[in-house]
PDB file of N, CA, C, O and CB in Angstrom:
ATOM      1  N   UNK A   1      88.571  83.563 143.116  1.00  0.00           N
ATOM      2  CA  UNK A   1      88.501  82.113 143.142  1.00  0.00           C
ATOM      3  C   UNK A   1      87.047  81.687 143.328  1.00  0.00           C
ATOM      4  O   UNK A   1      86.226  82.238 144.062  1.00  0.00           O
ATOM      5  CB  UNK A   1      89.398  81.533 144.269  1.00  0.00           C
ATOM      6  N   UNK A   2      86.886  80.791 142.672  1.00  0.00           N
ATOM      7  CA  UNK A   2      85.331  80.080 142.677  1.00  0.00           C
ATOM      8  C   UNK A   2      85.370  79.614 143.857  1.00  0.00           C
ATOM      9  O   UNK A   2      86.485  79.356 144.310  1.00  0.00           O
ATOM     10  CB  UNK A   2      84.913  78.858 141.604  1.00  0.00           C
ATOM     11  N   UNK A   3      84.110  79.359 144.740  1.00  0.00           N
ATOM     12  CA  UNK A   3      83.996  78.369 145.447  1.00  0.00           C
ATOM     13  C   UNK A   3      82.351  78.030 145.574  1.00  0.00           C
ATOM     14  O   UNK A   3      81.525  78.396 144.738  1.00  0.00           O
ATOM     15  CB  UNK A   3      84.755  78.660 146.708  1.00  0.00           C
ATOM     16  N   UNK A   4      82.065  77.311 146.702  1.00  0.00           N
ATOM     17  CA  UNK A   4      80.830  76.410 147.030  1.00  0.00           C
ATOM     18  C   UNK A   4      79.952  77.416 147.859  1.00  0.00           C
ATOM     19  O   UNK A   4      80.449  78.361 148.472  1.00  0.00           O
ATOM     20  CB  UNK A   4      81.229  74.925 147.952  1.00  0.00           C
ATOM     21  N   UNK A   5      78.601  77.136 147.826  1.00  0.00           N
ATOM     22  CA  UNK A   5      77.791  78.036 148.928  1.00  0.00           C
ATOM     23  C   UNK A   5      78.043  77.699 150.515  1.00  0.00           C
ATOM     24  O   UNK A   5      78.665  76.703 150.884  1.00  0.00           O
ATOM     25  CB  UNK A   5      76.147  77.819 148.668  1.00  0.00           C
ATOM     26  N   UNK A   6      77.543  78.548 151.289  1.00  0.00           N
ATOM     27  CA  UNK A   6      77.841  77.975 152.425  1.00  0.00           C
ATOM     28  C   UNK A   6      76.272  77.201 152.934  1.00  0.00           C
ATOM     29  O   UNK A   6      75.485  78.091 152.611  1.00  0.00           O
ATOM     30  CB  UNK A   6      78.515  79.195 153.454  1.00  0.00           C
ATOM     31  N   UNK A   7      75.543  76.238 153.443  1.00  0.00           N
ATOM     32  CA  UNK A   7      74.346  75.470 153.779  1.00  0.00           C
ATOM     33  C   UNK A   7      74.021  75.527 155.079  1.00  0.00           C
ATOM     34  O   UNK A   7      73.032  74.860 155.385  1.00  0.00           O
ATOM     35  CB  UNK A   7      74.435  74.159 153.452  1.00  0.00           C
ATOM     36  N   UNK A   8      74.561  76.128 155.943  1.00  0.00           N
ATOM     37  CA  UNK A   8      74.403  76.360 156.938  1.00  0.00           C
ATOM     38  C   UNK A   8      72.944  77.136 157.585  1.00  0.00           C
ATOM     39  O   UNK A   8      72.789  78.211 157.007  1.00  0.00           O
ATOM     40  CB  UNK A   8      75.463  76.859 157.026  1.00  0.00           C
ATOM     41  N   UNK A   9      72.090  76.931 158.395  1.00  0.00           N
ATOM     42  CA  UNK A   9      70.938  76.723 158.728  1.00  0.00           C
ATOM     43  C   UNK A   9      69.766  76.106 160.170  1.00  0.00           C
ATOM     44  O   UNK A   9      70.099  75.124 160.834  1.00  0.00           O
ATOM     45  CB  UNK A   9      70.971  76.200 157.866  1.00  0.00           C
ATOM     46  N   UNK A  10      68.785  76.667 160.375  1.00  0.00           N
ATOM     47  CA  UNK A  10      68.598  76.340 161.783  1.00  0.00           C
ATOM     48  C   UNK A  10      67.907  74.886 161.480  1.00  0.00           C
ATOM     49  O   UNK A  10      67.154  74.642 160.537  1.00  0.00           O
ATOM     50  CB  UNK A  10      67.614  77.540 162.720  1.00  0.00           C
ATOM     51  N   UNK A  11      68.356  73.937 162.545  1.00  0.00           N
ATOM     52  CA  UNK A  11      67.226  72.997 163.054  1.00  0.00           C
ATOM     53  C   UNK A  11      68.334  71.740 162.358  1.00  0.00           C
ATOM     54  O   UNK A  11      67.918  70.581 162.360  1.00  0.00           O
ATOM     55  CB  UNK A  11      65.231  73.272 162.286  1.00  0.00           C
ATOM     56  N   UNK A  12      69.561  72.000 161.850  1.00  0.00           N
ATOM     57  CA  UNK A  12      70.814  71.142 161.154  1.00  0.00           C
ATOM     58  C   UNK A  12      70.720  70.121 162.617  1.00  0.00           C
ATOM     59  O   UNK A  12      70.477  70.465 163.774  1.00  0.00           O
ATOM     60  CB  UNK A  12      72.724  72.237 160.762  1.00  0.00           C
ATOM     61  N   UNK A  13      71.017  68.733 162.043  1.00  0.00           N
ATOM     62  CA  UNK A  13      71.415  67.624 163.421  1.00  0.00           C
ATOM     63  C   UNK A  13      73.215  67.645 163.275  1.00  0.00           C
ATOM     64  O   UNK A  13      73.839  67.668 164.336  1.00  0.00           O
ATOM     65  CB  UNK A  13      70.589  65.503 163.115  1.00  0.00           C
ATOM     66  N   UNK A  14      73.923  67.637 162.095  1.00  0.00           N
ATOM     67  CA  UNK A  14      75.132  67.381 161.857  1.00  0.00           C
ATOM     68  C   UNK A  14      75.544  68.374 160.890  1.00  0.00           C
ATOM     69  O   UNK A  14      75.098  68.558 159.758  1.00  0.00           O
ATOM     70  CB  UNK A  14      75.314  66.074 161.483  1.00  0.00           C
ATOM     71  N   UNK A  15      76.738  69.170 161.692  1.00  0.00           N
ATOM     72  CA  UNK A  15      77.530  70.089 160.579  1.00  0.00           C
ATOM     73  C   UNK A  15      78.722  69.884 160.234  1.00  0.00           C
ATOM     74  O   UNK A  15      79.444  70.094 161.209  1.00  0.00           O
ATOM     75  CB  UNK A  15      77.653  71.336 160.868  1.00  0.00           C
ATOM     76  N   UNK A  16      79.375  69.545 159.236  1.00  0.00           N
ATOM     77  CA  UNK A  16      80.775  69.085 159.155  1.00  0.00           C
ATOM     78  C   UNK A  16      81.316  70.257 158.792  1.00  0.00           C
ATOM     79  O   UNK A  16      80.999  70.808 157.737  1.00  0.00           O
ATOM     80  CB  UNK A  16      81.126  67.918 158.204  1.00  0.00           C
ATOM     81  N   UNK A  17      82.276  70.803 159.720  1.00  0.00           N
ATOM     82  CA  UNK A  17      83.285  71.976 159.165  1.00  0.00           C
ATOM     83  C   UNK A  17      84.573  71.597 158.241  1.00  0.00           C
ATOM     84  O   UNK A  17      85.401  71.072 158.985  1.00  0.00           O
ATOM     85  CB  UNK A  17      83.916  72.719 160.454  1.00  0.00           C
ATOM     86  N   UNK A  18      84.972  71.651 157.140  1.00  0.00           N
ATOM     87  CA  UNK A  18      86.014  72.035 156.488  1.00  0.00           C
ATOM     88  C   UNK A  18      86.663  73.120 156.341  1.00  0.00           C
ATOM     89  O   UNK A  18      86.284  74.212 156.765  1.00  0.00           O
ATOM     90  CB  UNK A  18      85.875  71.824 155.684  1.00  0.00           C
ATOM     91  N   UNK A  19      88.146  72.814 155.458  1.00  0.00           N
ATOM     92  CA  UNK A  19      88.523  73.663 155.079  1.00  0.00           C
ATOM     93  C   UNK A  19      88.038  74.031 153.276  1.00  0.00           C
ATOM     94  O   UNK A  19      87.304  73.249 152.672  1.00  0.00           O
ATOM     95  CB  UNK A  19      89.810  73.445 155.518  1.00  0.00           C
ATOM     96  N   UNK A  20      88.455  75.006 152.776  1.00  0.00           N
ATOM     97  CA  UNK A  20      87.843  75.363 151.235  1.00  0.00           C
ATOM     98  C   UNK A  20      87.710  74.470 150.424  1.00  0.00           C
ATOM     99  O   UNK A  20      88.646  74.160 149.687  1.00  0.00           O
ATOM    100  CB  UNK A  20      88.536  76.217 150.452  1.00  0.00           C
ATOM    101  N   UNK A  21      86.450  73.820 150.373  1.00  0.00           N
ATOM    102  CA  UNK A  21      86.116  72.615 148.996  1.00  0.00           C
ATOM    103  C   UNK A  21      87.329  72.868 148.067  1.00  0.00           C
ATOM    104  O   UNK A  21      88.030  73.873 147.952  1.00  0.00           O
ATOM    105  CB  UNK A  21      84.415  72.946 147.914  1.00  0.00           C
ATOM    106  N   UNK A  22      87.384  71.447 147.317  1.00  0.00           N
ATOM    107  CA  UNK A  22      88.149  70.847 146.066  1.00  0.00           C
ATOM    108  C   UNK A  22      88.334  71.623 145.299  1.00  0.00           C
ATOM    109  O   UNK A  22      87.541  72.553 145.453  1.00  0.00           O
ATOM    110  CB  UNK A  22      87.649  69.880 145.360  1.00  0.00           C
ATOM    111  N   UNK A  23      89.105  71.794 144.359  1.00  0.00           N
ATOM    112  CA  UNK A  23      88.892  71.891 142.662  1.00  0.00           C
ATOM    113  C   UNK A  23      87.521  70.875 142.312  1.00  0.00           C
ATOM    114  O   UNK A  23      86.384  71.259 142.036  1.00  0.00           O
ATOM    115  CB  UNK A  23      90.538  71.183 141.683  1.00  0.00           C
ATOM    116  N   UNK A  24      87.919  69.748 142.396  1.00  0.00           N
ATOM    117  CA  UNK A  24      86.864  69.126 141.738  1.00  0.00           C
ATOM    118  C   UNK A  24      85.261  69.478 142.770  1.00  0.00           C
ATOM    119  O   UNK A  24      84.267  69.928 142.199  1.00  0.00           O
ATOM    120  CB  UNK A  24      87.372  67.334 141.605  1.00  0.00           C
ATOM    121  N   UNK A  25      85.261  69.354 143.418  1.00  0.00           N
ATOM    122  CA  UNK A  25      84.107  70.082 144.360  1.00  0.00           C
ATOM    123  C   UNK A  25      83.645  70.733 143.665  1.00  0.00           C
ATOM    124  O   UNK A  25      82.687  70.322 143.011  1.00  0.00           O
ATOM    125  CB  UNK A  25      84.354  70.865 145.512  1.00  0.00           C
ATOM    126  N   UNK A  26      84.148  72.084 143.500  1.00  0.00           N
ATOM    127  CA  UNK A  26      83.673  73.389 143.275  1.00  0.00           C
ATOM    128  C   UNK A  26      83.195  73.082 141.346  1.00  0.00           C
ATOM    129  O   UNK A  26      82.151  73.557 140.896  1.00  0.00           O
ATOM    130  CB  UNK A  26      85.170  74.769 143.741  1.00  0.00           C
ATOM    131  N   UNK A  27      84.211  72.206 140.422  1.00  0.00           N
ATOM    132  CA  UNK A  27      83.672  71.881 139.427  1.00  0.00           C
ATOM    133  C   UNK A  27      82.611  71.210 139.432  1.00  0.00           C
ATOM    134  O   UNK A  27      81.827  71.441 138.512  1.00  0.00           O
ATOM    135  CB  UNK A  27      84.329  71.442 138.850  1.00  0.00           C
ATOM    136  N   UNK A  28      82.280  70.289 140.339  1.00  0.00           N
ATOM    137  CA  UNK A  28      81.105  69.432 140.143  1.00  0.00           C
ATOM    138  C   UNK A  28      79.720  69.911 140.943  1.00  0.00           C
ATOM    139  O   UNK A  28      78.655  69.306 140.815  1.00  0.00           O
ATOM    140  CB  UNK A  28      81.531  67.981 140.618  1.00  0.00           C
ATOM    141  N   UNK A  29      79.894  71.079 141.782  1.00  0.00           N
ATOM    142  CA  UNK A  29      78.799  71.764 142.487  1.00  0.00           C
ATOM    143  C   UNK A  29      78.614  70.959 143.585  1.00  0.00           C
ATOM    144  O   UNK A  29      77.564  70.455 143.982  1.00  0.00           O
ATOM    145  CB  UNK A  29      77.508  71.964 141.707  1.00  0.00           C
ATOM    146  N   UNK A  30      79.172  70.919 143.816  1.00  0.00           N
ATOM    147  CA  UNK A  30      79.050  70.282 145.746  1.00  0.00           C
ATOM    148  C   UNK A  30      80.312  69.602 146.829  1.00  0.00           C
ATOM    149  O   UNK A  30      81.336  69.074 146.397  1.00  0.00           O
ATOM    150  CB  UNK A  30      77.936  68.792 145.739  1.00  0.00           C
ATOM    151  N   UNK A  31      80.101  69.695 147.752  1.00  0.00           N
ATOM    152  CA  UNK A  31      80.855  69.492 148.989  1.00  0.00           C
ATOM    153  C   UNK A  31      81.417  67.896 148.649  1.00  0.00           C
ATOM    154  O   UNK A  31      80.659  66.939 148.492  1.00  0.00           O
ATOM    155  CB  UNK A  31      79.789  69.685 150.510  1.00  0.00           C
ATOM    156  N   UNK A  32      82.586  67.845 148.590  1.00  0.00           N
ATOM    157  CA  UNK A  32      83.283  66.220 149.416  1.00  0.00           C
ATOM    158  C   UNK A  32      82.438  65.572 147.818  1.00  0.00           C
ATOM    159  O   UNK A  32      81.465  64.822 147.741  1.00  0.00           O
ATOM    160  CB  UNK A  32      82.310  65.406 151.812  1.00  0.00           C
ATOM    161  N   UNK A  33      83.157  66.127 146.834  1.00  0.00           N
ATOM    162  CA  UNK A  33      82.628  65.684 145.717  1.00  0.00           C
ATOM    163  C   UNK A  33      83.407  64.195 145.117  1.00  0.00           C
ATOM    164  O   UNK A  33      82.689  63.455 144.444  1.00  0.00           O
ATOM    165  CB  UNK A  33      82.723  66.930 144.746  1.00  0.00           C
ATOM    166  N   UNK A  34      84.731  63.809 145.344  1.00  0.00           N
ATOM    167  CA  UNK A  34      85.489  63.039 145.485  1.00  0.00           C
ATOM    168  C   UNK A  34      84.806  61.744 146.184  1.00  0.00           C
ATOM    169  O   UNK A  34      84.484  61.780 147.372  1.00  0.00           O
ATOM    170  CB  UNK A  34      86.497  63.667 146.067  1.00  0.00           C
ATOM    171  N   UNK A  35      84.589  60.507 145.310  1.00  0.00           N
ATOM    172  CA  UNK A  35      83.874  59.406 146.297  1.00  0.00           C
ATOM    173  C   UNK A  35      84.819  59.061 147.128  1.00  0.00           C
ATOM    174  O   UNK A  35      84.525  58.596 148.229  1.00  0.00           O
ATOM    175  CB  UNK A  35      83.291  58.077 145.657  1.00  0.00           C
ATOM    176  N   UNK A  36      86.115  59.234 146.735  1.00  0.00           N
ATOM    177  CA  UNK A  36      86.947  58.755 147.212  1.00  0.00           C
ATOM    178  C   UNK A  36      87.412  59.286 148.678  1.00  0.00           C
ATOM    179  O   UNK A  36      87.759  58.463 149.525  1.00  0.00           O
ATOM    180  CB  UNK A  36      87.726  58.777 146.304  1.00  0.00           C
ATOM    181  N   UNK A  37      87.412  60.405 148.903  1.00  0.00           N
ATOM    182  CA  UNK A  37      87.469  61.557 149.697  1.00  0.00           C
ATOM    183  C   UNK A  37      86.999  60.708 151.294  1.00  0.00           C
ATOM    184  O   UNK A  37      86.118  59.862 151.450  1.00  0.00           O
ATOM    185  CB  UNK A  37      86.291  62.942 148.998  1.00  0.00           C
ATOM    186  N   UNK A  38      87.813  61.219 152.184  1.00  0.00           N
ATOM    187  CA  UNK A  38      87.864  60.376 153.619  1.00  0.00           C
ATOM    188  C   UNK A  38      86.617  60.798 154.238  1.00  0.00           C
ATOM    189  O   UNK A  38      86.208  60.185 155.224  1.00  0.00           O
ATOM    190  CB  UNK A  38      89.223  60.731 154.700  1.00  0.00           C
ATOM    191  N   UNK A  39      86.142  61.525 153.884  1.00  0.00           N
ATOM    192  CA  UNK A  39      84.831  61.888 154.540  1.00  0.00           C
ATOM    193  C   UNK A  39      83.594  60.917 154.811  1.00  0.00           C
ATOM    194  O   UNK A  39      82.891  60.572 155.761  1.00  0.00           O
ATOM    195  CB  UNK A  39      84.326  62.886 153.762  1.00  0.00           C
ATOM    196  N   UNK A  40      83.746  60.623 153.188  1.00  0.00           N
ATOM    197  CA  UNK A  40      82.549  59.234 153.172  1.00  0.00           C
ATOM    198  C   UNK A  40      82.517  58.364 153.986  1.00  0.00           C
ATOM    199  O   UNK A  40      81.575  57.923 154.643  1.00  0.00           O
ATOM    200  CB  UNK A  40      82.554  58.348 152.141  1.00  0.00           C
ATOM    201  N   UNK A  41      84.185  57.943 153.937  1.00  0.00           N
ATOM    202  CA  UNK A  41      84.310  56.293 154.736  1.00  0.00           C
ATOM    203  C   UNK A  41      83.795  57.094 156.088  1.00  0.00           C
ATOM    204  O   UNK A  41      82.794  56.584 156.591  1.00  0.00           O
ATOM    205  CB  UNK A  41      86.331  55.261 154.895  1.00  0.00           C
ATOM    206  N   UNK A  42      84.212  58.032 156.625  1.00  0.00           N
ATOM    207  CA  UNK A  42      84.311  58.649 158.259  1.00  0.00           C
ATOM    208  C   UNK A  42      82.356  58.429 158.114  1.00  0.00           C
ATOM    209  O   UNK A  42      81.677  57.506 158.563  1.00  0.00           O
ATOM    210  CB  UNK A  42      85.266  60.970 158.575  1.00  0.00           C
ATOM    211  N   UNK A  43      81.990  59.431 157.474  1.00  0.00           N
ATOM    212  CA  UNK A  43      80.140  59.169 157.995  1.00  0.00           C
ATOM    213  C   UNK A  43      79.945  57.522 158.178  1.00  0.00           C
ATOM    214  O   UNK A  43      79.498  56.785 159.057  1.00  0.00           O
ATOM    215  CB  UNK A  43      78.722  59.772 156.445  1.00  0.00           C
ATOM    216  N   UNK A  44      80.310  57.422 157.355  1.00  0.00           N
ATOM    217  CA  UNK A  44      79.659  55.851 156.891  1.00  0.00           C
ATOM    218  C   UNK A  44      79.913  54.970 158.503  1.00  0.00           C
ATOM    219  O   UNK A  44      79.122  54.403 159.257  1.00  0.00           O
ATOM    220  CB  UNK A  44      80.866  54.892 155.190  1.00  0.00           C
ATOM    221  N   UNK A  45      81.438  55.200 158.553  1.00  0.00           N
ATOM    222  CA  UNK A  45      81.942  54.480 159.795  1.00  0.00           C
ATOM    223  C   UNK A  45      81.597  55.034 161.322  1.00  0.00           C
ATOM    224  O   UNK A  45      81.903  54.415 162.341  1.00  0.00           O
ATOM    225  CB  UNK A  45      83.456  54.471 159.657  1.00  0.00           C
ATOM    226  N   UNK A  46      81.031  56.078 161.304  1.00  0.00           N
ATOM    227  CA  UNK A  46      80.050  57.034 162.160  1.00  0.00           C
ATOM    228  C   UNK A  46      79.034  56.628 162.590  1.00  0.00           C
ATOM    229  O   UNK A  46      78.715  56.898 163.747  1.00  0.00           O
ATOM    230  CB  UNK A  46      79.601  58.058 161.617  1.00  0.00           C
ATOM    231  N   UNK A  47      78.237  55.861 161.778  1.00  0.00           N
ATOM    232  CA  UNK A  47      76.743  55.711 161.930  1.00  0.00           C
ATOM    233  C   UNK A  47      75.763  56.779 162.532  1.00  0.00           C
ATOM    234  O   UNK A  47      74.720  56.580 163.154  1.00  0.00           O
ATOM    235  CB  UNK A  47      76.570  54.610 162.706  1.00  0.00           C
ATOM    236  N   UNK A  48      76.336  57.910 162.206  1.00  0.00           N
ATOM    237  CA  UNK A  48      75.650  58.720 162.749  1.00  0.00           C
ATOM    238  C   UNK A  48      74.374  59.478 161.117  1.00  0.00           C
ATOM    239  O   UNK A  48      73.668  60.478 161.245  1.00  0.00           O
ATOM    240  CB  UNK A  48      76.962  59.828 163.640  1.00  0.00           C
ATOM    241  N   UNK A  49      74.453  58.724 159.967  1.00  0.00           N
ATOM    242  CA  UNK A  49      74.080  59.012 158.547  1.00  0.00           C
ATOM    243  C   UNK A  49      73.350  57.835 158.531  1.00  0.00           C
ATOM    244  O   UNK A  49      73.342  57.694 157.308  1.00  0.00           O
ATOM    245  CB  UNK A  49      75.240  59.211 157.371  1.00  0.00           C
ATOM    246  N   UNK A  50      72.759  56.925 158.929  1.00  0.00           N
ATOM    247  CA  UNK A  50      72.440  55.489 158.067  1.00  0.00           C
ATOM    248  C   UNK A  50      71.385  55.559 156.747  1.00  0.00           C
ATOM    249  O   UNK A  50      70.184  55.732 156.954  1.00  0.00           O
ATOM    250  CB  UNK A  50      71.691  54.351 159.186  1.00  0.00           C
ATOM    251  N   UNK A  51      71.696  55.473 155.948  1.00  0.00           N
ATOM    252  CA  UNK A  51      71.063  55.582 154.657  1.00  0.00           C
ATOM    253  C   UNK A  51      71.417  56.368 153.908  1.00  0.00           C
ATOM    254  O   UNK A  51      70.678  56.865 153.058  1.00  0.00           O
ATOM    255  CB  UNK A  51      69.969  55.762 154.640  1.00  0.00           C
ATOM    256  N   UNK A  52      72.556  56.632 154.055  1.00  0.00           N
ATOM    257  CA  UNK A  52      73.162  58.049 153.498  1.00  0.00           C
ATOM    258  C   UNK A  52      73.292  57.439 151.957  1.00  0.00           C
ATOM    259  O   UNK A  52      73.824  56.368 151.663  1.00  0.00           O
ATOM    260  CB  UNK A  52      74.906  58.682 154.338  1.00  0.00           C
ATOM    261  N   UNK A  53      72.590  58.516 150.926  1.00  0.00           N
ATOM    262  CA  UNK A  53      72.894  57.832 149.787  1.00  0.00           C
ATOM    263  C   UNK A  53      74.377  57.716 149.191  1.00  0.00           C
ATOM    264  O   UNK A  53      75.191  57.649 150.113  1.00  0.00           O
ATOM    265  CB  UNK A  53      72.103  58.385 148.891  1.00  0.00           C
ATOM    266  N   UNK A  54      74.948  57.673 147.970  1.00  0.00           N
ATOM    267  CA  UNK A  54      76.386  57.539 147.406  1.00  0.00           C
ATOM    268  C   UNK A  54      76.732  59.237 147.569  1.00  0.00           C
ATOM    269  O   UNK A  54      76.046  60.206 147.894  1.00  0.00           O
ATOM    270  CB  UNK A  54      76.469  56.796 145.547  1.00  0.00           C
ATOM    271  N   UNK A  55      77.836  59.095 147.260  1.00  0.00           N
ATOM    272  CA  UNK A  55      78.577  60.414 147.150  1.00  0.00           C
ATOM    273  C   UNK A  55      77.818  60.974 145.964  1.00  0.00           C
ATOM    274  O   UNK A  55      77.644  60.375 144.903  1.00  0.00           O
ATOM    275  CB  UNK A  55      80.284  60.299 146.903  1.00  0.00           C
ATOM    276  N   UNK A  56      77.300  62.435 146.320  1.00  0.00           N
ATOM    277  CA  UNK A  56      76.579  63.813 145.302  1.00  0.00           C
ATOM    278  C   UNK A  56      75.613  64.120 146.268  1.00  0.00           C
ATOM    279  O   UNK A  56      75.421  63.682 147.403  1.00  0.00           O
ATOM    280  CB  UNK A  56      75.733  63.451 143.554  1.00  0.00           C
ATOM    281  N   UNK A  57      74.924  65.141 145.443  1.00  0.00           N
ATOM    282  CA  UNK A  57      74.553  66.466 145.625  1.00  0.00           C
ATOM    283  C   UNK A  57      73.326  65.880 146.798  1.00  0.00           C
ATOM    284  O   UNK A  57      72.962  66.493 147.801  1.00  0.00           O
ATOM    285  CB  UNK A  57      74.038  67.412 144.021  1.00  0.00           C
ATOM    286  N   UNK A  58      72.865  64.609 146.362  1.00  0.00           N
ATOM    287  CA  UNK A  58      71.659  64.570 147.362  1.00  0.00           C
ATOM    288  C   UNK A  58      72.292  63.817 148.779  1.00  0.00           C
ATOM    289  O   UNK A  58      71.459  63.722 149.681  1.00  0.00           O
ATOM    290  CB  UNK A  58      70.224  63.590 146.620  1.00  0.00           C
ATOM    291  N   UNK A  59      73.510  63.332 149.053  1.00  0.00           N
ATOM    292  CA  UNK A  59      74.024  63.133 149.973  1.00  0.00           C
ATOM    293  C   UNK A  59      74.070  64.512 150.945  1.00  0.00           C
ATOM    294  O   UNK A  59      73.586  64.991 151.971  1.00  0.00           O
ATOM    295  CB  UNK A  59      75.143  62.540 149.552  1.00  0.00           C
ATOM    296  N   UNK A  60      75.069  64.800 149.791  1.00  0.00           N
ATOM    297  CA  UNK A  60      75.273  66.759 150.867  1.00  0.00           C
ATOM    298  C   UNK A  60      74.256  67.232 151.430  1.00  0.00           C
ATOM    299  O   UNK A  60      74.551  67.834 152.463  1.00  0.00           O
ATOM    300  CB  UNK A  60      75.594  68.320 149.955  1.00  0.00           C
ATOM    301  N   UNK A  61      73.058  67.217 151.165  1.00  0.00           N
ATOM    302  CA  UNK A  61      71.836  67.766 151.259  1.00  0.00           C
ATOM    303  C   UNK A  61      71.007  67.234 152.074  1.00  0.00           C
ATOM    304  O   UNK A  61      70.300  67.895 152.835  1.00  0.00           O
ATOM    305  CB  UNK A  61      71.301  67.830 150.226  1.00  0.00           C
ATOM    306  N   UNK A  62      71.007  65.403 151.965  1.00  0.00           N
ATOM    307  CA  UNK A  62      70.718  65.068 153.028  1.00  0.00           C
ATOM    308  C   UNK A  62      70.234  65.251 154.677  1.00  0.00           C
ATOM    309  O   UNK A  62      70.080  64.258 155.388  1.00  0.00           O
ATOM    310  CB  UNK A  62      71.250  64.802 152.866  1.00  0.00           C
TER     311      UNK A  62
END
């Protein structure tokens, strides 16, 4: 089965643990690839991200 890299790394402020990325995830090359996906609203409603760009690759990375 395909899946996603793991990003994990020293000096991280926020790590979100899941369980095994999407189908569509893993098709589109990145984590919580779905805009729709509850994750977004949760950072967003977090404020712990402010400026977090839209859902993709430079969000994740962020």
């Amino acid at each position: 089965m395909e899946t996603l890299p793991d990003y994990l790394r020293a000096g991280l402020e926020i790590v979100s643990i899941g369980l095994n990325p999407s189908l569509p995830s893993v098709r589109d090359g990145f984590y919580f690839a779905n805009p729709r996906n509850r994750f977004w609203r949760a950072v967003a409603a977090s404020r712990l991200a402010p400026g977090l760009p839209p859902p993709g690759p430079d969000a994740v990375e962020h």
